[in-house]
C-alpha positions as CSV (number, residue, x, y, z in Angstrom):
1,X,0.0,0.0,0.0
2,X,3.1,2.6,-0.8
3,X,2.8,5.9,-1.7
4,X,3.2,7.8,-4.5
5,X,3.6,11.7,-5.6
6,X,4.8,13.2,-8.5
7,X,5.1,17.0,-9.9
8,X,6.3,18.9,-12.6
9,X,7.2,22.1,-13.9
10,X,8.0,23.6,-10.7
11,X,11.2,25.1,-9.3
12,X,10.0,23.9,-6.0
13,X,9.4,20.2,-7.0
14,X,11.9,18.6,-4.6
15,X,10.3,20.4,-1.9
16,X,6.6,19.8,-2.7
17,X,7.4,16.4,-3.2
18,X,8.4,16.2,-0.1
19,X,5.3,17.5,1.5
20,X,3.3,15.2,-0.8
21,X,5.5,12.1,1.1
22,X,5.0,13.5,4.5
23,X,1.5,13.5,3.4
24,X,1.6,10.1,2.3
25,X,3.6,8.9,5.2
26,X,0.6,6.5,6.7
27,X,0.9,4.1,3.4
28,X,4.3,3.2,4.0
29,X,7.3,4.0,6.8
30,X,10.0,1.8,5.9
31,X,12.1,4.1,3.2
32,X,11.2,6.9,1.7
33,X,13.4,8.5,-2.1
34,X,13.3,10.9,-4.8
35,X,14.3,11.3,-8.1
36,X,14.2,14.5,-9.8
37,X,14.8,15.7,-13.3
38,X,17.6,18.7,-13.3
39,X,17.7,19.2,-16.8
40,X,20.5,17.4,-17.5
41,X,19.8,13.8,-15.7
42,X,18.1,12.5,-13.1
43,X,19.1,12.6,-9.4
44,X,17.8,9.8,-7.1
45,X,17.9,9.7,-3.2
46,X,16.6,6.9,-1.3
47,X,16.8,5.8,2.4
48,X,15.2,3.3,5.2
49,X,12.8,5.1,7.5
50,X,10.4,8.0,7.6
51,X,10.9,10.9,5.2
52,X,11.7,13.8,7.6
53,X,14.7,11.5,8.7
54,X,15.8,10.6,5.1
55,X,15.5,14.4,3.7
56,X,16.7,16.0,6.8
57,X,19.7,18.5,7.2
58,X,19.6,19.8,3.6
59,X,18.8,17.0,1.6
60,X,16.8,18.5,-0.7
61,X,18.8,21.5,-1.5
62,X,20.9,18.7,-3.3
63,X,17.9,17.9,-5.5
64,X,17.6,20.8,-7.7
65,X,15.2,20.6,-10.3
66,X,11.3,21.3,-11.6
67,X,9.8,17.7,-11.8
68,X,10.2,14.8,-9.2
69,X,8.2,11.7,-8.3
70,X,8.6,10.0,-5.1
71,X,7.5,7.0,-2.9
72,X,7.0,6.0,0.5
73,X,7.7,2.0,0.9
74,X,5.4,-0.6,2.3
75,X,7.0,-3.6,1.9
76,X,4.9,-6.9,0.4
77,X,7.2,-8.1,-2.4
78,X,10.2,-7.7,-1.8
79,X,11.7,-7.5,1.4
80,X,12.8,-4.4,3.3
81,X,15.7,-3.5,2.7
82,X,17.6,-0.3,0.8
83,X,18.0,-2.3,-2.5
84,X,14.2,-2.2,-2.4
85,X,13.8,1.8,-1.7
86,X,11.9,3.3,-4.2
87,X,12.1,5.1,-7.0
88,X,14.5,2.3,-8.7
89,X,16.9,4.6,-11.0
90,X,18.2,2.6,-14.4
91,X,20.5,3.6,-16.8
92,X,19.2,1.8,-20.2
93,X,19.3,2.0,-23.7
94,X,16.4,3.9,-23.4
95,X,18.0,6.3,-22.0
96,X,17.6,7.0,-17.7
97,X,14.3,6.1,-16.0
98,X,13.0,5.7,-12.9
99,X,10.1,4.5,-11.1
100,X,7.7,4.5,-8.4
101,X,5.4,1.8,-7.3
102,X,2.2,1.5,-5.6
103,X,0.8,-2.4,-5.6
104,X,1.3,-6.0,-5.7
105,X,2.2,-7.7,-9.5
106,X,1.1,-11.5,-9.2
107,X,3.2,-12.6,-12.6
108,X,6.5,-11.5,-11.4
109,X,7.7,-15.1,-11.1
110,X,7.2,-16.2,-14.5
111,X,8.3,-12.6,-16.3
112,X,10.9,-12.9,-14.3
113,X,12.0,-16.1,-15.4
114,X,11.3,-15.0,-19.0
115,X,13.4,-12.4,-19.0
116,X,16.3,-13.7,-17.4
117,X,16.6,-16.6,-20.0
118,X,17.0,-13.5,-22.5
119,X,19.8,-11.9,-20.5
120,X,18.1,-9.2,-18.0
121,X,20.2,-9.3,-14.5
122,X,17.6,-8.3,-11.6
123,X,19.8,-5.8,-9.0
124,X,16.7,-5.8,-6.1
125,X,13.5,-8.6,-5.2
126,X,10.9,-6.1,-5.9
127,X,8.5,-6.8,-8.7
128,X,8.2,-3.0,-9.4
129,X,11.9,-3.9,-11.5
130,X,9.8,-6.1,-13.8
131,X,8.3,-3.4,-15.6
132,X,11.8,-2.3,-16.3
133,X,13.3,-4.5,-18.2
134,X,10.0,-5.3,-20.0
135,X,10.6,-1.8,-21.6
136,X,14.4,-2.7,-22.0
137,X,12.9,-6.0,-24.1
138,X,10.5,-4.6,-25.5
139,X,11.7,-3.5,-29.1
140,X,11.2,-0.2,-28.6
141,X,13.2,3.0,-28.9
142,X,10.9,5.5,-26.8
143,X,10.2,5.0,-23.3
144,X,6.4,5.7,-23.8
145,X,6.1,3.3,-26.7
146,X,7.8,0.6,-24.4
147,X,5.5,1.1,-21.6
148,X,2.5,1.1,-24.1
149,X,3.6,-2.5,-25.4
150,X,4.7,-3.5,-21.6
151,X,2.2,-3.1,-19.2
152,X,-0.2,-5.1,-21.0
153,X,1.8,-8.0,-19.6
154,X,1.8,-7.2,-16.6
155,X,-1.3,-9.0,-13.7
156,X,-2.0,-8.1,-11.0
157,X,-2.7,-4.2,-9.3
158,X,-0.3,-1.1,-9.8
159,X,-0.4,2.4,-10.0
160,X,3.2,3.6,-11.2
161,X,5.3,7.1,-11.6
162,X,8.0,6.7,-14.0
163,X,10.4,9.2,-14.9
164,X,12.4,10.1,-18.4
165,X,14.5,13.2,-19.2
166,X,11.2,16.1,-19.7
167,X,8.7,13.7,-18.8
168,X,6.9,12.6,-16.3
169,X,4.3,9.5,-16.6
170,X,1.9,7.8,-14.6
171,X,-0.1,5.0,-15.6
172,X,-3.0,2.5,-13.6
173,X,-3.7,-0.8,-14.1
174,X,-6.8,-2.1,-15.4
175,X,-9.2,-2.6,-13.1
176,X,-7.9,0.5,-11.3
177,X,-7.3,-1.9,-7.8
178,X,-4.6,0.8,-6.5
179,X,-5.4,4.8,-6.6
180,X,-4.2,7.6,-8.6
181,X,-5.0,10.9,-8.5
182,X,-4.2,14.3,-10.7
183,X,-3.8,17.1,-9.8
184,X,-3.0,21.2,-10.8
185,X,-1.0,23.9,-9.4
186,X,-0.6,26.8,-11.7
187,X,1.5,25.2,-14.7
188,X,2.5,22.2,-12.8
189,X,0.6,18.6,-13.0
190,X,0.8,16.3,-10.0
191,X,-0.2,12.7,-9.2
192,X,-0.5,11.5,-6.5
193,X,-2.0,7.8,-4.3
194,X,-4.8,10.3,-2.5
195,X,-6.2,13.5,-3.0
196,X,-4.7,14.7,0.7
197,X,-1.5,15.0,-1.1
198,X,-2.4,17.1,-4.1
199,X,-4.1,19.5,-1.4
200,X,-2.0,19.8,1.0
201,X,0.6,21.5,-1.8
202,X,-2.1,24.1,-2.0
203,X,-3.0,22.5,-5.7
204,X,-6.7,21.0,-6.7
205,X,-7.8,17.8,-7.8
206,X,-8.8,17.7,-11.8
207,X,-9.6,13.3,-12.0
208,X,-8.2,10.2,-11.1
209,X,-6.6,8.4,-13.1
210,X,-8.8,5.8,-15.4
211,X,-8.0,1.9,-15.2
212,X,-5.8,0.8,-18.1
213,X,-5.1,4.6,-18.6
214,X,-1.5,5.7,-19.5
215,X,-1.0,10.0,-19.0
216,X,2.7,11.6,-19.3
217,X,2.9,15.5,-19.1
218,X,5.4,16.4,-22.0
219,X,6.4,20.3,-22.5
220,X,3.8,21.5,-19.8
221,X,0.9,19.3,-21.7
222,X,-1.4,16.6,-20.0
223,X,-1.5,13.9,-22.6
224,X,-3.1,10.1,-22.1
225,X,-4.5,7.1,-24.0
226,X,-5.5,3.8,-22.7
227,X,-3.1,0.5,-23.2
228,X,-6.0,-1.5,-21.9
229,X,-9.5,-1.7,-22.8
230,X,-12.6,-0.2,-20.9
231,X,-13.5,-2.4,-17.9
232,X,-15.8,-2.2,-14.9
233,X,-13.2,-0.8,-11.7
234,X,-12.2,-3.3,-9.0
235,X,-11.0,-0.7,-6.3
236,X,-9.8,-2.2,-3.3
237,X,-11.9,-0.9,-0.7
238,X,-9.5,-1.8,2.2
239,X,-8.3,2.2,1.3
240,X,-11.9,3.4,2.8
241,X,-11.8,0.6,5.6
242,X,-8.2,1.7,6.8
243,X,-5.6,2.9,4.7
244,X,-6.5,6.0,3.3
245,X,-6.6,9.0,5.3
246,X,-9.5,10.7,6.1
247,X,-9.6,14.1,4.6
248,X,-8.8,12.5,1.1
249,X,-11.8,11.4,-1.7
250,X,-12.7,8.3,-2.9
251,X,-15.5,8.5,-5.9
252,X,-16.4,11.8,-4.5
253,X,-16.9,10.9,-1.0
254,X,-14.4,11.5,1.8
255,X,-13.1,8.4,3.3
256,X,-14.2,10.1,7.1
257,X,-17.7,10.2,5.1
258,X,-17.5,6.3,4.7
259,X,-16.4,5.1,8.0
260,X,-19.2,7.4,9.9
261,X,-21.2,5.6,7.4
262,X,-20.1,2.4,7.2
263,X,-20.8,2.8,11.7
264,X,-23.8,4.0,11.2
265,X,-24.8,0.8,9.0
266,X,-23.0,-1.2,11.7
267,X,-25.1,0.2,14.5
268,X,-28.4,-1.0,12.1
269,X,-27.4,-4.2,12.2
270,X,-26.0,-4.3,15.6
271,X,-29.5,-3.3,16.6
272,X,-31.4,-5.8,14.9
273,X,-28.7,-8.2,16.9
274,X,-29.8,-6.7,20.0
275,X,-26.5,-5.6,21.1
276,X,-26.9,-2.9,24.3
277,X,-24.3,-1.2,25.8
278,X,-23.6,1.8,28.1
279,X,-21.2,3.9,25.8
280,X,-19.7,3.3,22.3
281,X,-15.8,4.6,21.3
282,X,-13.4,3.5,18.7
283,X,-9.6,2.0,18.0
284,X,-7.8,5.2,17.6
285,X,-7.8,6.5,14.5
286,X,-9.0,4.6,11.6
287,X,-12.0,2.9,14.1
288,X,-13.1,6.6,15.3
289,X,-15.3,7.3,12.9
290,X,-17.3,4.6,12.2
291,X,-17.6,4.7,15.9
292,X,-19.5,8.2,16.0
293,X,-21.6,6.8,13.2
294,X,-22.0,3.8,15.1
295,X,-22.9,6.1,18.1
296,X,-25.6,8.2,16.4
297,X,-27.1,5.3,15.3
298,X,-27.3,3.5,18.4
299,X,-28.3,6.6,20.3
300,X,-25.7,6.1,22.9
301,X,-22.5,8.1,23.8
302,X,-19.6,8.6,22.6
303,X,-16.5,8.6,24.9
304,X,-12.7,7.8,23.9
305,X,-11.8,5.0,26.5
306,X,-8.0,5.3,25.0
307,X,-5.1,7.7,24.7
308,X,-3.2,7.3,21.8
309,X,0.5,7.4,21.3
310,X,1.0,9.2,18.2
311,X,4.6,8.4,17.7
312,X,4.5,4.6,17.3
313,X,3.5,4.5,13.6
314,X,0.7,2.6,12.3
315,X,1.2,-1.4,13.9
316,X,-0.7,-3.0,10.8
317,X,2.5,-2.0,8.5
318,X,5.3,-3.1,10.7
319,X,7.2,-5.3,8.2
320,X,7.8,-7.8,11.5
321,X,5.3,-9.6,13.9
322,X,7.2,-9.2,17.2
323,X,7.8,-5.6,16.0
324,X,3.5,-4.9,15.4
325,X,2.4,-6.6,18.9
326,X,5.0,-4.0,21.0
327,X,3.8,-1.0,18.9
328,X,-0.2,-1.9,19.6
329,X,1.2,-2.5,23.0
330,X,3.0,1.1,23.3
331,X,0.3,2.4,20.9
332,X,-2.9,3.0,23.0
333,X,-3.6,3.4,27.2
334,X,-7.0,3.1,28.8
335,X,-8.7,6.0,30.3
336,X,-9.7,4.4,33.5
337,X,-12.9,6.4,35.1
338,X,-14.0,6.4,31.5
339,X,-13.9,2.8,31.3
340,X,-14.8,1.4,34.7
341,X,-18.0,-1.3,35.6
342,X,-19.5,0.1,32.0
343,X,-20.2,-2.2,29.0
344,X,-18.1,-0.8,26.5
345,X,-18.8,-1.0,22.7
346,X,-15.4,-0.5,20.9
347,X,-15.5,-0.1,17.0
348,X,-12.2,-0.7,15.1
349,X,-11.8,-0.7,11.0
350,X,-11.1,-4.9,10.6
351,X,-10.2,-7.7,12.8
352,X,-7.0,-9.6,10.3
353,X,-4.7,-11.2,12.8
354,X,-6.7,-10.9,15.6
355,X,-3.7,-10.0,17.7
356,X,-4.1,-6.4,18.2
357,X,-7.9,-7.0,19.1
358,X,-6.8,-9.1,21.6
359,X,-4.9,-6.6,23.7
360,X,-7.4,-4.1,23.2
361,X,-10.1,-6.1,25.0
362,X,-7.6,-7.1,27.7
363,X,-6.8,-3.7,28.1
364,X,-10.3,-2.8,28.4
365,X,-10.9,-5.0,31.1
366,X,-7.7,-4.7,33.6
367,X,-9.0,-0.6,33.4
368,X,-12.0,-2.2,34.7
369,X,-14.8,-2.4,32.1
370,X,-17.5,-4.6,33.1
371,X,-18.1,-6.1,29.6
372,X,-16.5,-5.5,26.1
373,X,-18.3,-5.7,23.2
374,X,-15.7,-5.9,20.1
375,X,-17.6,-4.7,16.5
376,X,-15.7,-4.6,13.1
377,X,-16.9,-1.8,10.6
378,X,-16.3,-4.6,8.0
379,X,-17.3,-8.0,7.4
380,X,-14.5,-11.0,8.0
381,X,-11.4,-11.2,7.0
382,X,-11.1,-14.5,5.1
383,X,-8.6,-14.6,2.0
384,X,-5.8,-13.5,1.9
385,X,-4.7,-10.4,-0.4
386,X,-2.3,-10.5,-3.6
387,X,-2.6,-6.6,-4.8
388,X,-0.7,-4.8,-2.0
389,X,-1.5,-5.9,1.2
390,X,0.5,-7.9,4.3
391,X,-1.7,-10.5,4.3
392,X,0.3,-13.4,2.2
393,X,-0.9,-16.6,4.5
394,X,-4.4,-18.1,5.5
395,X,-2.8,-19.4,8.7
396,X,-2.9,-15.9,10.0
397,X,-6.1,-15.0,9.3
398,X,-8.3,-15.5,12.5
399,X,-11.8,-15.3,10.9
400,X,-10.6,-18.2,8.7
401,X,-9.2,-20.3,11.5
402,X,-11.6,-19.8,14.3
403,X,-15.7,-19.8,13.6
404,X,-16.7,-16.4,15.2
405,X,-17.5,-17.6,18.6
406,X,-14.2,-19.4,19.1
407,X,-12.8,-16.5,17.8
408,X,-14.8,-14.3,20.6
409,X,-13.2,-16.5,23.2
410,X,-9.8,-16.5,21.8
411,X,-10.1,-12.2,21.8
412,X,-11.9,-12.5,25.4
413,X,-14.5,-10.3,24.4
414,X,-18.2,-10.5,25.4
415,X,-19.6,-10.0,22.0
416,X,-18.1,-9.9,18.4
417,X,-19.9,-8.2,15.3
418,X,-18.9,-7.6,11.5
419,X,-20.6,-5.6,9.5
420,X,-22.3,-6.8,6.6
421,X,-20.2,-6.7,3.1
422,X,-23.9,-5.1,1.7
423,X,-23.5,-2.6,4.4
424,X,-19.9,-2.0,3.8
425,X,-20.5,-1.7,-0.1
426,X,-23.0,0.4,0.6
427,X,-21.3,2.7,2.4
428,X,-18.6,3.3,0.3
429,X,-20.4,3.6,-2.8
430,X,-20.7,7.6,-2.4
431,X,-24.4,7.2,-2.1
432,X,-26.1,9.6,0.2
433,X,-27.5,7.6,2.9
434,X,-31.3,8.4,5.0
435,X,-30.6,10.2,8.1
436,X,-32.7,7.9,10.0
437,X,-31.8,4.0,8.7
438,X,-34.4,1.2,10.1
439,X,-33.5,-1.5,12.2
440,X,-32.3,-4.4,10.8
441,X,-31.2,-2.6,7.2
442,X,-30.0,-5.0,4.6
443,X,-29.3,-3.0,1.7
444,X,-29.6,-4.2,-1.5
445,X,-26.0,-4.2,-3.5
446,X,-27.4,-3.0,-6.7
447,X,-24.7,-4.3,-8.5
448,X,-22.3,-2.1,-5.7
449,X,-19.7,-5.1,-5.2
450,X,-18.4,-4.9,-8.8
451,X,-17.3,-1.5,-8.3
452,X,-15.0,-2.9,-5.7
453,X,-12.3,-5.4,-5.3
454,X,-14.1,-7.8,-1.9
455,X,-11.6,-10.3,-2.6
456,X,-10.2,-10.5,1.0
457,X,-13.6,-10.9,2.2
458,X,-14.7,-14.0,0.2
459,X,-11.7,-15.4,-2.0
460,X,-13.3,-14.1,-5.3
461,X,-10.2,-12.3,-7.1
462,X,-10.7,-10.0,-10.2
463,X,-7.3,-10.8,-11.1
464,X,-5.9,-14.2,-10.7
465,X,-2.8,-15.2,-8.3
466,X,-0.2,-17.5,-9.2
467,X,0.3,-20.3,-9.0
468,X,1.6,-21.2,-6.0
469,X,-0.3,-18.4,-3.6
């Protein structure tokens, strides 16, 4: 789930690309790099950890130049490492290029074996170098006519930023899985993974990117066509359950929008269940907003029952196990006298490993909560994901394992509830929803699920793993 900015024509693009990073900072925290066009090359700087500690003491005044693209590293394939910071730089016949990858490719293996039989030596384990040496193979003599003949190959879900002397190019795969936003800032064009990043650069947000679409700004111009034909979107709707941040738009709604909703939905369903409890609050920060919709739709109050650390990072995207448990450990501390002999409804975005849930309940009830009532504002977690995800292995997904009362037991709490996938769907459609929804709702999906990519909550993949996964 990396992120992604790009600019150009703009004297300031190291620095605004740099914003755009720290923007993105909650998609990925393991490195963080640059590459910027000066005119005469292009300049790449790349480093493990956040990007204020990999740009600091003057970095960037080392990067002059007016266009840039840069990423912010989540590692899935590939592992974490500084071979793997992105964007990859390559000299080639082609001339320099370098890329930036958001997503997961699931045809690496064989395109890699393809193209080593013909001679291509891979210098990193990341699939984003595929694309690479596809447009090395491919015959062709410009980088855009490479790419136009290359991605087709390629399975799987990407947004990518490439880089050529006076051009910048972004392009989206297919089904349009990973996000990709344009942007405008005087004469400047930007892309970038959310629409939080083209704002907070003081630019405004012209379109997304279309699935199978291929746009490169050449001599201040926005120029596309498609390299893939027109095909109903798979989105990954994991981005409005967690990743994305809440001030940026999805299909015209804000992602705060569709967690209140998607709680709101949740307390429908939680009240056709018969669920009661004394106050409702939410897993700091991605669960607090479907718990005030969850709240307003329950008609009970809302309290925060934890203080959150704001310096541990985000546990779900620690590359390491160990390393996730002791940041949801240091992460979040009950507030007691909110907390004590009450029956506390806590709302958090999903329930994967179940690890983190686990210490949240516990926590709950050493602060002296008399019951804790654990609801998901989306359904479970049962296959895993191959587009960009951590979550490569059935064994650790507890939904899959555990039926959901075993898996209540195994988290210690006194109730567990999912919402619906109709209600999630629903809710992240960009459908205005009644104030007032009756008890019991089951909406009707209207054909909603094809608009989004479900797969991790029911093993039906748009795009096909390989063999193997």
């Amino acid at each position: 789930m990396c992120g992604i900015f790009g600019i150009t024509d703009n004297k300031e693009a190291a620095r605004l690309s740099y914003i755009g990073l720290f923007t993105l900072q909650h998609r990925g925290q393991e490195s963080a790099g640059l590459a910027v066009d000066d005119g005469r090359g292009i300049n790449c700087r790349a480093g493990m950890g956040l990007v204020g500690d990999v740009f600091a003491g003057g970095t960037l005044e080392d990067l002059p130049g007016r266009a840039a693209i840069g990423h912010v590293r989540y590692s899935t394939a590939g592992g974490s490492s500084i071979g793997n910071a992105q964007p990859l730089c390559f000299n080639t016949a082609l001339g320099p290029v370098a890329v930036a990858h958001n997503g997961n490719l699931t045809n690496t293996a064989e395109l890699k074996k393809n193209l080593q039989s013909r001679g291509a030596i891979f210098r990193s384990t990341s699939d984003s170098e595929t694309i690479i040496h596809l447009m090395a193979f491919s015959g062709k003599r410009d980088p855009l006519a490479a790419l136009e003949k290359s991605l087709p190959k390629l399975a799987g879900a990407y947004s990518f930023l490439f880089m050529t002397p006076g051009r910048v190019i972004a392009a989206r795969d297919p089904l349009g899985i990973r996000p990709l936003v344009i942007g405008r800032l005087g004469r400047s064009w930007l892309f970038a993974s959310e629409t939080c990043a083209i704002e907070v650069v003081g630019a405004r947000v012209v379109r997304e990117v279309e699935p199978g679409e291929l746009v490169w700004v050449e001599r201040g111009r926005l120029r596309s066509k498609r390299f893939a034909p027109r095909r109903r979107p798979a989105r990954c709707v994991f981005e409005q359950v967690y990743f994305a941040r809440p001030d940026s738009f999805v299909m015209g709604k804000s992602v705060q929008g569709a967690r209140y909703e998607m709680g709101r939905l949740l307390a429908a369903e939680l009240r056709a269940a018969g669920v009661k409890a004394d106050l409702v609050s939410g897993v700091p920060d991605s669960g607090n907003s479907a718990a005030l919709g969850c709240a307003k739709g329950l008609r009970l109050p809302y309290r925060p029952v934890f203080m959150r650390n704001h310096y541990t990072g985000r546990s779900f995207i620690q590359p390491d196990q160990k390393i996730r448990e002791f940041t949801a450990r240091l992460k979040l501390a009950p507030i007691r006298d909110v907390i004590a002999g009450r029956t506390v409804l806590i709302i958090d975005d999903s329930l994967v490993r179940g690890t983190t849930s686990r210490k949240i309940v516990r926590s709950l009830k050493k602060a002296g909560a008399r019951k804790v009532i654990m609801a998901l504002a989306s359904p479970p977690v049962l296959s895993p994901c191959y587009y960009g995800i951590d979550i490569a292995s059935r064994k650790e997904l507890a939904a899959r394992r555990m039926s959901r009362e075993a898996l209540r037991r195994h988290i210690g709490a006194d109730g567990l509830h999912y919402l619906s996938v109709p209600g999630l769907m629903l809710a992240c459609s960009g459908k205005e929803l009644p104030e007032h929804l009756q008890e019991g709702m089951r909406p009707g999906l209207n054909g909603l699920e094809k608009d989004f990519c479900t797969a991790c909550f029911g093993g039906k993949y748009p795009v096909k793993p390989s063999k193997g996964e």
